[in-house]
DRENDO-1510 file (C-alpha; in Angstrom, 1 decimal, always signed):
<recs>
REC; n; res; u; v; w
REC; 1; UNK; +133.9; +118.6; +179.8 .
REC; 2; UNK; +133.9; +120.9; +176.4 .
REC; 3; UNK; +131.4; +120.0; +173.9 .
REC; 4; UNK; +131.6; +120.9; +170.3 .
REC; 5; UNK; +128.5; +122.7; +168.7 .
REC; 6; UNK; +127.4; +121.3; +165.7 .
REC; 7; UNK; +128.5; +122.9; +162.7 .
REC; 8; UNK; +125.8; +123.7; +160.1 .
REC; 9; UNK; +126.1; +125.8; +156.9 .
REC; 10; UNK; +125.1; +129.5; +156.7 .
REC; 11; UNK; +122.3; +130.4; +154.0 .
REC; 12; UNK; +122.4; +133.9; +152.6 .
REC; 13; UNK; +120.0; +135.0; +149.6 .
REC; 14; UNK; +121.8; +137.8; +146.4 .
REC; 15; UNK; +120.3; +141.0; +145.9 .
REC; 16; UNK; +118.0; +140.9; +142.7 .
REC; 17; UNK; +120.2; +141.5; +139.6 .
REC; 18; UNK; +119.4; +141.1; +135.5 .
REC; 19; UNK; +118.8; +137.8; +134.8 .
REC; 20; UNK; +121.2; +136.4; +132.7 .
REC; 21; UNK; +119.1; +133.8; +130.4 .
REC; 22; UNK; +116.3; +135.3; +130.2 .
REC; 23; UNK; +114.9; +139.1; +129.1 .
REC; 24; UNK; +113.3; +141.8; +131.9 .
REC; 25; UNK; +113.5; +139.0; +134.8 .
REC; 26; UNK; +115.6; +139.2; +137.7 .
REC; 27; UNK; +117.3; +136.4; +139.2 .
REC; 28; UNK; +118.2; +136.0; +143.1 .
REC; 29; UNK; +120.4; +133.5; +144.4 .
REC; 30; UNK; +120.4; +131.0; +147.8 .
REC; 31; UNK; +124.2; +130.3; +148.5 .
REC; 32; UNK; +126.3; +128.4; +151.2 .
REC; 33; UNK; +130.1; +128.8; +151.8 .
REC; 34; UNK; +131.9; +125.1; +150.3 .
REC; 35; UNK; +135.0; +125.3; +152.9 .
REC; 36; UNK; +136.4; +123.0; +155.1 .
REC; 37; UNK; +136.7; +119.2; +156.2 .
REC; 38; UNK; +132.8; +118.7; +155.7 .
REC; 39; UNK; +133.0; +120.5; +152.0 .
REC; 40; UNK; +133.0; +116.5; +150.2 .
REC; 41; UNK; +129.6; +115.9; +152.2 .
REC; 42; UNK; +127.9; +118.8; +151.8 .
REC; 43; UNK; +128.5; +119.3; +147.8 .
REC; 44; UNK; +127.4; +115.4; +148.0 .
REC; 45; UNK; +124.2; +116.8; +149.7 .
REC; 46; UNK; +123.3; +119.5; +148.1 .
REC; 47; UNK; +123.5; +118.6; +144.3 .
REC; 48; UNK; +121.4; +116.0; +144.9 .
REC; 49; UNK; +118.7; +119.2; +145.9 .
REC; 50; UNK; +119.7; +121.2; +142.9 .
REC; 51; UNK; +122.8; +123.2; +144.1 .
REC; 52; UNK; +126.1; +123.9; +142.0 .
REC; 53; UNK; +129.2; +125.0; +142.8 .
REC; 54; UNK; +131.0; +127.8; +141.5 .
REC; 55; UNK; +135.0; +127.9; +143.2 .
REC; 56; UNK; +133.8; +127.4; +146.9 .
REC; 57; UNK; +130.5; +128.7; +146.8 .
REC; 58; UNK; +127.2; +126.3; +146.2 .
REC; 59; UNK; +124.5; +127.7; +144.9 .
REC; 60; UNK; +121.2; +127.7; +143.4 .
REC; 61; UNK; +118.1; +129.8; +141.6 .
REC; 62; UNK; +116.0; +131.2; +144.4 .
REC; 63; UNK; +113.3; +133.2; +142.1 .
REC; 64; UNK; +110.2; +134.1; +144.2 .
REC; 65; UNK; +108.1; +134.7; +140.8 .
REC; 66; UNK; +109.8; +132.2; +138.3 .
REC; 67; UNK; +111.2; +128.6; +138.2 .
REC; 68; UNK; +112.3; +128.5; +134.7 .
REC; 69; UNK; +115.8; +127.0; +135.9 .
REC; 70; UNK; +115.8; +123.5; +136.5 .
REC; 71; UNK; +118.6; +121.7; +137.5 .
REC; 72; UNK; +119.3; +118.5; +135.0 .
REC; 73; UNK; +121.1; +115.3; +135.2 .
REC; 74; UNK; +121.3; +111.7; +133.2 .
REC; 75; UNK; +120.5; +109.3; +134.4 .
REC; 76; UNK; +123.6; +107.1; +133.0 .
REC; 77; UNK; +122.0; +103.4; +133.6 .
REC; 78; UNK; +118.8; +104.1; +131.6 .
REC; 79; UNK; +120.6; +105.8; +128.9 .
REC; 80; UNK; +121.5; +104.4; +125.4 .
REC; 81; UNK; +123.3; +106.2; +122.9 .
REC; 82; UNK; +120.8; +107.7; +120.2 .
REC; 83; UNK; +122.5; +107.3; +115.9 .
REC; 84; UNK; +123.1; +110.9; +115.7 .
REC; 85; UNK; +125.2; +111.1; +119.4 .
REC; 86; UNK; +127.0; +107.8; +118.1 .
REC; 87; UNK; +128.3; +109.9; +115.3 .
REC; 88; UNK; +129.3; +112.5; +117.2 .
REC; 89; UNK; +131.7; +109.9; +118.8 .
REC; 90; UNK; +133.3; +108.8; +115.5 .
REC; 91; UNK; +133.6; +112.1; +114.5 .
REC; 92; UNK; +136.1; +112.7; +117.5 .
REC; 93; UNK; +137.9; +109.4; +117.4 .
REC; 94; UNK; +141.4; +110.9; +117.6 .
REC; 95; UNK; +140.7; +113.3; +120.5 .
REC; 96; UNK; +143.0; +112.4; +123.6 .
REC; 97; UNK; +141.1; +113.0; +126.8 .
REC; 98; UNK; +143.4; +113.3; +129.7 .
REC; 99; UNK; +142.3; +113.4; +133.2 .
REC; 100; UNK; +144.3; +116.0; +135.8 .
REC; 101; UNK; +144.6; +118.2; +138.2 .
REC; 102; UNK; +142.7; +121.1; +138.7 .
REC; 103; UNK; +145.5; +123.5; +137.2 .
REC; 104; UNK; +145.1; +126.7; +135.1 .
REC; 105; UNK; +147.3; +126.8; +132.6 .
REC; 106; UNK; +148.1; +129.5; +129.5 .
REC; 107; UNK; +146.4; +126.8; +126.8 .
REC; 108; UNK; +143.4; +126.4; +128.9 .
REC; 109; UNK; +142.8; +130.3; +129.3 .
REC; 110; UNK; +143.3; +131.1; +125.4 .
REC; 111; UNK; +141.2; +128.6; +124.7 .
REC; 112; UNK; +138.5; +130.1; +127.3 .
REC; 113; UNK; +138.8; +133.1; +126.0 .
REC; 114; UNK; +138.0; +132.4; +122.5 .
REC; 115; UNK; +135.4; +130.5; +123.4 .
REC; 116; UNK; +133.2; +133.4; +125.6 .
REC; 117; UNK; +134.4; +135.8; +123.1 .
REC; 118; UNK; +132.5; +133.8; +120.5 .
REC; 119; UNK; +129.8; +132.1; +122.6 .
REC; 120; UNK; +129.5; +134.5; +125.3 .
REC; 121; UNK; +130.8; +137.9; +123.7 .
REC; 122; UNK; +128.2; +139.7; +126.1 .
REC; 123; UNK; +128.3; +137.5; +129.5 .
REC; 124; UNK; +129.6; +137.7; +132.7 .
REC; 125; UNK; +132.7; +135.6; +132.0 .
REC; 126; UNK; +133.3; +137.8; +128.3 .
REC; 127; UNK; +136.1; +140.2; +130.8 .
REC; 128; UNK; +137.4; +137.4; +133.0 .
REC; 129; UNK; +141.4; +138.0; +133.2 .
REC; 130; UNK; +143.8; +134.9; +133.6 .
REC; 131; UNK; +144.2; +135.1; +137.6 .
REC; 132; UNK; +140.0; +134.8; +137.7 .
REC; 133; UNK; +140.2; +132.2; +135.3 .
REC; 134; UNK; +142.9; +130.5; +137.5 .
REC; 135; UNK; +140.9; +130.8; +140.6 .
REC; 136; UNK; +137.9; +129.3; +138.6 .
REC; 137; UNK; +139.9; +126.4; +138.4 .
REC; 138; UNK; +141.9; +126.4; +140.8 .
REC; 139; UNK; +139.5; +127.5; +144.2 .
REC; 140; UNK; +137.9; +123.9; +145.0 .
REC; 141; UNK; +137.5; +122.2; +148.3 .
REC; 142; UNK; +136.3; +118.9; +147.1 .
REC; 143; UNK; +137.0; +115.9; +144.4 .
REC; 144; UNK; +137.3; +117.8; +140.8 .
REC; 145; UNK; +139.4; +116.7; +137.9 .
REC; 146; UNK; +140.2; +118.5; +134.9 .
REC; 147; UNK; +139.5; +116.8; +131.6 .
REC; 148; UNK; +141.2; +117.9; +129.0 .
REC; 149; UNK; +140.5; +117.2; +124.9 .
REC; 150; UNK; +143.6; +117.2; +122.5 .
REC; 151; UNK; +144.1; +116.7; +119.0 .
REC; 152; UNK; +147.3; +114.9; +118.4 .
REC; 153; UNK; +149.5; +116.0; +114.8 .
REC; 154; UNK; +153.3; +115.1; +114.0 .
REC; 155; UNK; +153.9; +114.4; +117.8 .
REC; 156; UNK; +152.4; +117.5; +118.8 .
REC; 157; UNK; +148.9; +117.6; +121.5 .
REC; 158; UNK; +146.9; +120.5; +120.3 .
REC; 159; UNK; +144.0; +121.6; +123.5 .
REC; 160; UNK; +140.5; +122.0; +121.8 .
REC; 161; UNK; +138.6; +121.8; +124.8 .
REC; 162; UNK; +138.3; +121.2; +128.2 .
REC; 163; UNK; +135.9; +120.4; +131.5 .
REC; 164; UNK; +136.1; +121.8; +134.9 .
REC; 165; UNK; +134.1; +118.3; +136.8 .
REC; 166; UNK; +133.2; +117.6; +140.3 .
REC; 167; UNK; +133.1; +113.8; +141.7 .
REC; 168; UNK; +130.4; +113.3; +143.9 .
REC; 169; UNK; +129.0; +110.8; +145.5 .
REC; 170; UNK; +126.3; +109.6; +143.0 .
REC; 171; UNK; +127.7; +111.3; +140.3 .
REC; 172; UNK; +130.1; +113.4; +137.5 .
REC; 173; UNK; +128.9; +117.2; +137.5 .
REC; 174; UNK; +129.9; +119.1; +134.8 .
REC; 175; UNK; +130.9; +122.5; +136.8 .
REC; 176; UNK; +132.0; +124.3; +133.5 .
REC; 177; UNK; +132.7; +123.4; +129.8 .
REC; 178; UNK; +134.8; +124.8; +127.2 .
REC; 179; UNK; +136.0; +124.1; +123.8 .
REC; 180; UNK; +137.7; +125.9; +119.9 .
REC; 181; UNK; +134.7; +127.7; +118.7 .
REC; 182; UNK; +135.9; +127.3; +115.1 .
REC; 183; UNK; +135.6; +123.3; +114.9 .
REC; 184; UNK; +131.9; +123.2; +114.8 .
REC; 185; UNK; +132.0; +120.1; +112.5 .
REC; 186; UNK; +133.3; +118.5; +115.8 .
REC; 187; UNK; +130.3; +119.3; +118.0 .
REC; 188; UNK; +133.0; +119.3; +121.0 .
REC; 189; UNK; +130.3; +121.3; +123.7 .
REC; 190; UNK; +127.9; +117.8; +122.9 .
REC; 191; UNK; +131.0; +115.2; +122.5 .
REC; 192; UNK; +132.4; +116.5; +125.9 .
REC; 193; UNK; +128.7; +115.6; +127.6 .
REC; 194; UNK; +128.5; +112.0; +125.8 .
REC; 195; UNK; +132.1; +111.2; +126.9 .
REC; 196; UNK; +131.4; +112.4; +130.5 .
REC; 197; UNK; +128.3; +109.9; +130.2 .
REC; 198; UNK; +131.3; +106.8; +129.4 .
REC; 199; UNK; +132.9; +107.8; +132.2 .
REC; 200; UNK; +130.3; +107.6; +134.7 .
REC; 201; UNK; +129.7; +104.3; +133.3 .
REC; 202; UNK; +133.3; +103.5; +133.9 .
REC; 203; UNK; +133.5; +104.8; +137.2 .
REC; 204; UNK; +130.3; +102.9; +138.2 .
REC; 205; UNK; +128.3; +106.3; +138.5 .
REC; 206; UNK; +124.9; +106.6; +138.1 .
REC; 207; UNK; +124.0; +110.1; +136.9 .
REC; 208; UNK; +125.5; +113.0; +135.0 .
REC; 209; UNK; +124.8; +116.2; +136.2 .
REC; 210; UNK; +124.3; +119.2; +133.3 .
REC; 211; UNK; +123.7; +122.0; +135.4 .
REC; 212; UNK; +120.6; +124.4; +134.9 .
REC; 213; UNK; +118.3; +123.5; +131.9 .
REC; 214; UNK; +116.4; +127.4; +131.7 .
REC; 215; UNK; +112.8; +127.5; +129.8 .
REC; 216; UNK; +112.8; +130.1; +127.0 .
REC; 217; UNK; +116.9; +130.5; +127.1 .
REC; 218; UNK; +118.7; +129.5; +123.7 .
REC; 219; UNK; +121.8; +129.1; +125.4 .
REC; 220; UNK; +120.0; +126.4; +127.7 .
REC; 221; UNK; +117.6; +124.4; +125.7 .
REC; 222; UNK; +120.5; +122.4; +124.3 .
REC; 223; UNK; +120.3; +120.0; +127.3 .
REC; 224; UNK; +116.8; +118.8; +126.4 .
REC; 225; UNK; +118.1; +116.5; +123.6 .
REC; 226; UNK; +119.4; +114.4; +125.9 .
REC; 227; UNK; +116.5; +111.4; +126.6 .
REC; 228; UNK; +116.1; +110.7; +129.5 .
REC; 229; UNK; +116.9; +113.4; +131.2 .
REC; 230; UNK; +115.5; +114.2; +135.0 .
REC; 231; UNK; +114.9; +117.8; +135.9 .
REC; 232; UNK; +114.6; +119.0; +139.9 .
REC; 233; UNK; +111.6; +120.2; +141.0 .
REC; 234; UNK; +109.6; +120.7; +144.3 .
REC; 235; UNK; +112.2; +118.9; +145.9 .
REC; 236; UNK; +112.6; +116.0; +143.8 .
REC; 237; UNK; +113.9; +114.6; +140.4 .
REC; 238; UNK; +111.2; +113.3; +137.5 .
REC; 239; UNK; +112.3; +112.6; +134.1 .
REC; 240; UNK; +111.4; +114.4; +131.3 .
REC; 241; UNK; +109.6; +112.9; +128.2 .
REC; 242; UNK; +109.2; +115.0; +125.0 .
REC; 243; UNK; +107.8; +112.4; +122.8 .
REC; 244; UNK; +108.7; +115.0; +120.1 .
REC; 245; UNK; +106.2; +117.5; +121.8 .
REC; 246; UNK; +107.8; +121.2; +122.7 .
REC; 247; UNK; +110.1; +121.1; +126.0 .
REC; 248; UNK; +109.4; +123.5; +127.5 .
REC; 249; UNK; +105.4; +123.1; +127.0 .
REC; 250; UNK; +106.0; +119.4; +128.7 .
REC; 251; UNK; +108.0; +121.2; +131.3 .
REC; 252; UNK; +105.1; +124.2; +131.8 .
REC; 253; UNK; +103.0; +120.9; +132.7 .
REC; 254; UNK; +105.0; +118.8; +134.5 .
REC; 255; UNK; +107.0; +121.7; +136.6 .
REC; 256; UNK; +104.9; +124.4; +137.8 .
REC; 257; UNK; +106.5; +127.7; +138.9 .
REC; 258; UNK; +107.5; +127.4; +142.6 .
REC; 259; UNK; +109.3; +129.5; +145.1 .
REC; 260; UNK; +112.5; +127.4; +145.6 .
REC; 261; UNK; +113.2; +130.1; +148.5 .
REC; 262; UNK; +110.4; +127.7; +150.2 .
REC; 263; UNK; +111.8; +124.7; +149.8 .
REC; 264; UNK; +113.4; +122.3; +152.4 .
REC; 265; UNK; +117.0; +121.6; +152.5 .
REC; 266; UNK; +118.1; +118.5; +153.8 .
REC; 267; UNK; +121.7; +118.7; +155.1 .
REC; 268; UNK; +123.8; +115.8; +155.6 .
REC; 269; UNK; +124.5; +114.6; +159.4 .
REC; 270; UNK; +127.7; +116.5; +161.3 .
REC; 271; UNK; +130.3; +114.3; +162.7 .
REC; 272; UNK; +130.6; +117.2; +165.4 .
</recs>
């Protein structure tokens, strides 16, 4: 009689490279392969520890000497709409969103690549080409959906910004977000979060995932408006109150520096 061994992710660790978020650090990676019929479970598993996915990798910041990234979610039944985030709704009553497929298309890449070229002129993604765009959006094993923001004219849908979200089990996570640079009255990076929070509602979710919230980054800190907000940390998630204090002196306090490379993973059961 043949029995089947029990299949269990492979961990693997990146060489050191230049952080990108913060000056003279060095970031290092933990990463699992996110392929096959248990992909669903183990993104469910994993984000719930502080992972991300990027295509079919997960992922997350494993920084023996640092612990400025935190992974973030909302927590969508606690949260209540603040004046200022209601008017960024009514500013962006006419936007269309549209839920699809994730499918690369020529409107979604132009309007990438105006976006990194003005928010991101010296990043990673500033020389992605249309075929690594398309396998950005393409490359996913589990439940993602594209939604897609369009300004409607005469007839005619005009894109001004789109997100790349997974489904998961207790959750929306926003894998990647962008939007038209030049339509800053719009706020369309914040509008895009707020709308994502409606849908959870809608779909019955209970939290939003953001991604990485990085002490000290400017590009980051935006996240830390939203109240409540939870924040991962020695392998469990505790909401963060400002109570108009500095963020990332409350965070200092609450989150000491760890080495997540420490940590325990907990891995979902195999059906093997």
């Amino acid at each position: 009689m043949r029995h089947s061994v029990p299949r269990a992710p492979q961990f693997y660790v990146t060489a050191p490279q230049e952080c990108p978020y913060l000056k003279n650090r060095l970031e290092r990676k933990l990463f699992t392969a996110l392929n096959g019929e248990d992909s669903q479970t183990l993104n469910n598993a994993l984000s719930k520890q502080g992972f991300r996915r990027s295509q079919n990798v997960l992922y997350r910041p494993s920084c023996g000497d640092c612990s400025a990234c935190l992974s973030a979610r909302i927590p969508i039944n606690i949260f209540s709409f603040s004046k200022s985030e209601k008017r960024v709704l009514k500013r962006n009553l006419n936007l269309i969103r549209e839920i699809k497929t994730p499918w690369a298309s020529s409107a979604q890449f132009d309007l990438f690549k105006r976006y990194v070229d003005f928010r991101h002129d010296k990043g990673g993604m500033s020389g992605m080409n249309k075929s690594e765009f398309t396998s950005m959006i393409e490359e996913t094993s589990v439940k993602t959906m594209l939604c897609e923001y369009s300004l409607k004219n005469d007839q005619v849908k005009t894109l001004v910004a789109s997100s790349l979200t997974d489904i998961i089990a207790d959750g929306l996570s926003m894998v990647y977000s962008f939007y038209e640079p030049e339509m800053a009255e719009l706020s369309l990076g914040k509008y895009m979060i707020l709308d994502h929070i409606k849908l959870a509602k809608e779909m019955k979710l209970p939290y939003l995932y953001l991604g990485y919230w990085v002490k000290g980054s400017e590009k980051m800190d935006y996240k830390s408006q939203y109240e409540p907000l939870e924040l991962y940390s020695n392998g469990k998630w505790s909401i963060l109150k400002r109570h108009n204090e500095n963020a990332n002196d409350i965070a200092s306090e609450y989150f000491p520096p760890e080495d997540r490379a420490t940590n325990t993973i907990y891995l979902p059961k195999s059906n093997a």
